[in-house]
N, C-alpha and C positions, 0 to 999 in steps of 0.2 A: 411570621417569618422568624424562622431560628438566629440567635443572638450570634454572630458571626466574630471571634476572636482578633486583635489586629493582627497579631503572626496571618493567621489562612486568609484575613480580609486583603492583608498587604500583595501577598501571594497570588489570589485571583486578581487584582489590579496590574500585577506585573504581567501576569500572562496575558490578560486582555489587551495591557498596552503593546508588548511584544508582537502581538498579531495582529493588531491594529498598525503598529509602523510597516509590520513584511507586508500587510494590505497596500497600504502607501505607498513603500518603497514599490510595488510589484505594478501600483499603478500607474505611477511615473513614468516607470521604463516602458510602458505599452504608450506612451504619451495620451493619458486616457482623464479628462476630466473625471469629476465624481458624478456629474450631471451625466455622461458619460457612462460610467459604470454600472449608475442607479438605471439606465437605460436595457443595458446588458442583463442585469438580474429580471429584469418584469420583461423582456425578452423568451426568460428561462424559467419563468414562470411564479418565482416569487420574490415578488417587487423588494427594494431594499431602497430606500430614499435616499437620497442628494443628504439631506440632513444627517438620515442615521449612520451614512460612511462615513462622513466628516467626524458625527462624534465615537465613533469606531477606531477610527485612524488616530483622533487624539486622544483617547483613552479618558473621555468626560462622559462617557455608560455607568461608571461606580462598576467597575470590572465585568459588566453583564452583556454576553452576546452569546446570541444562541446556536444551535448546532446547527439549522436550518440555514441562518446568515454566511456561516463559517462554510457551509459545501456551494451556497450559491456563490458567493462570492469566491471562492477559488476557482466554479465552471468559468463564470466571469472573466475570470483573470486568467486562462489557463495555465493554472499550477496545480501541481496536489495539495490539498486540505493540507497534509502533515507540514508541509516547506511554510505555511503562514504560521503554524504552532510553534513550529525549531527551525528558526531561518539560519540560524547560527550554525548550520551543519562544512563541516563537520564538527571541530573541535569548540567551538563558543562554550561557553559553560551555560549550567541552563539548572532553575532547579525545577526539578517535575514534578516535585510534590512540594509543601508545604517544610522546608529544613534537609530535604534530599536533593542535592547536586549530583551535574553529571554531567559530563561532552553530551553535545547538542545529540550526537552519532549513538549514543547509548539510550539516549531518552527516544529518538527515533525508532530504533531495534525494540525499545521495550512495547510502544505503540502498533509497531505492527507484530508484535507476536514473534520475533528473534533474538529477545535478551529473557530467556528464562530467568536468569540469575537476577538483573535488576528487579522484576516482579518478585520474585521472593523476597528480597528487601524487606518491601514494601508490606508484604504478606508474612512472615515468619513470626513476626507477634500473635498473630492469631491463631497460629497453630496449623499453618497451610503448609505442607509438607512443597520441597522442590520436583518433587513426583506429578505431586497434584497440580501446581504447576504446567510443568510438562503436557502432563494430560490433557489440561483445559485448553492449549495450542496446539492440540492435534491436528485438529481440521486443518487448521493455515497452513500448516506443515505437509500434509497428505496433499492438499489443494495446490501447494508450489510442484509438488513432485506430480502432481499428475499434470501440471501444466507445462514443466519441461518433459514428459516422458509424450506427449502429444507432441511438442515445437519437433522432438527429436524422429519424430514415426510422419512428420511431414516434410524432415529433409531428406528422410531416407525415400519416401514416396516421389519426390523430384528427382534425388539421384536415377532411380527405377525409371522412370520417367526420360532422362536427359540419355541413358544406356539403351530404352527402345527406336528412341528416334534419332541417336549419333549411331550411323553405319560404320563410319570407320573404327569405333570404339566398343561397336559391338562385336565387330568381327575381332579386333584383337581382343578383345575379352574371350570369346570362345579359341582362340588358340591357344588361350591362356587355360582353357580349360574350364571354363565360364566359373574362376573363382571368384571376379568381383560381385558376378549378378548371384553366387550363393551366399556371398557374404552380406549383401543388402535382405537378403531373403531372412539370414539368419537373426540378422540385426529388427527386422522388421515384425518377425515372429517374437523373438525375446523381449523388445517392446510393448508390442500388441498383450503378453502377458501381464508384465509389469502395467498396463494401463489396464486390464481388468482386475488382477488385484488393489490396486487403489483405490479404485470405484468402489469394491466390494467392501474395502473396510471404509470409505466413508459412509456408505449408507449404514455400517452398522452405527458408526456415531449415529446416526439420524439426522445425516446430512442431505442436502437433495443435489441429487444429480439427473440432467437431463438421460431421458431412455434412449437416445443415438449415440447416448455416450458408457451404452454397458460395453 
C-alpha cells in the first residue's frame, strides 16, 4: 500500500466521517436501526452488516468505504449517493479535494458534471485546457437535454391528447382557426428534431442509446 501523507490521510478521514454522520443522520430520521438497515442492504442485494454501519457512521474504518457500500446504502436510505458525500448543501463548506474548499453547492455541480470551472481547478496544473474540460462533460450535457427535449414532446403529446377528446375546446379551437392544434403540431415537430439531433451527436461520442429512441 502506497505511503499515504497526513494532509490526504486527514482529508479521506473527513470525508468518510462526513458520510458516515449523513449515513446516521439519514437513518434516524427514517427511525431505522442499524440492524435494521444492514437488513435493507442484503435485501438489495449486498449485504452491509450491523457492525460495518456502526463503524461507518463513526468513522473508526481509518477513512475506508467503498463505492459498492456508499450506493447500497443510499438505495437503503432512499437519498441520492451525492446528499451522503455533501450533506451540507447548499452553502456548508466542504473541501473536495485535499487543500480545495468550496460551498457544499459547487462541490455538488462539479460531481455531477455542472461546474466546469471547479474541475479546471483541479486539472490546470496538468495542462488540461477548460475546453477539454468541457468536452469530457458532453455527454451529461447532451443527456440533460435530450431528457428535457423528451419531458417537453410528452406534454405536448397530452396537450394533443386533452384537444382530441375536450369537444368544447376543440370546437373553439377550430373557430379559432385550429391555431392552437397547429401550434402543438409545430411545437411537436420542432422537438421531435431537436431529439433526433441529440441522439445523433451522442452516438457520435460513442454513447449508447436505445434504437426506440432514434
Amino acid at each position: 500500500m502506497p505511503k499515504t501523507d497526513v494532509t490526504a490521510k486527514q482529508w479521506q478521514k473527513e470525508l468518510a466521517a462526513r458520510t458516515g454522520s449523513a449515513v446516521r443522520e439519514r437513518r434516524k430520521a427514517l427511525d431505522l436501526t442499524a440492524a435494521g438497515l444492514a437488513e435493507r442492504t442484503a435485501e438489495l442485494g449486498y449485504p452491509v452488516s450491523r457492525v460495518a454501519i456502526g463503524k461507518i457512521e463513526t468513522g473508526h474504518r481509518e477513512g475506508k468505504m467503498d463505492l459498492a457500500e456508499l450506493l447500497v446504502l443510499a438505495a437503503a436510505l432512499a437519498i441520492p449517493p451525492v446528499m451522503l458525500i455533501y450533506p451540507g448543501l447548499p452553502h456548508g463548506p466542504v473541501e473536495v479535494l485535499p487543500g480545495l474548499e468550496c460551498d457544499s453547492v459547487d462541490a455538488l455541480e462539479w460531481f455531477v458534471g455542472d461546474s466546469p470551472k471547479l474541475a479546471f481547478r483541479m486539472t490546470e496544473r496538468f495542462g488540461v485546457s477548460q475546453q477539454e474540460v468541457v468536452d469530457a462533460g458532453e455527454p451529461l450535457l447532451l443527456t440533460r437535454e435530450l431528457k428535457g427535449i423528451e419531458s417537453e414532446l410528452a406534454r405536448v403529446r397530452d396537450l394533443q391528447q386533452q384537444l382530441a377528446h375536450d369537444a368544447a375546446a376543440r370546437e373553439a379551437d377550430e373557430l379559432d382557426g385550429g391555431r392552437f392544434a397547429q401550434t402543438l403540431k409545430s411545437a411537436l415537430d420542432a422537438n421531435e428534431k431537436l431529439r433526433v439531433q441529440t441522439i445523433r451527436q451522442l452516438r457520435a461520442l460513442g454513447q449508447p442509446v436505445r434504437e426506440e429512441d432514434q
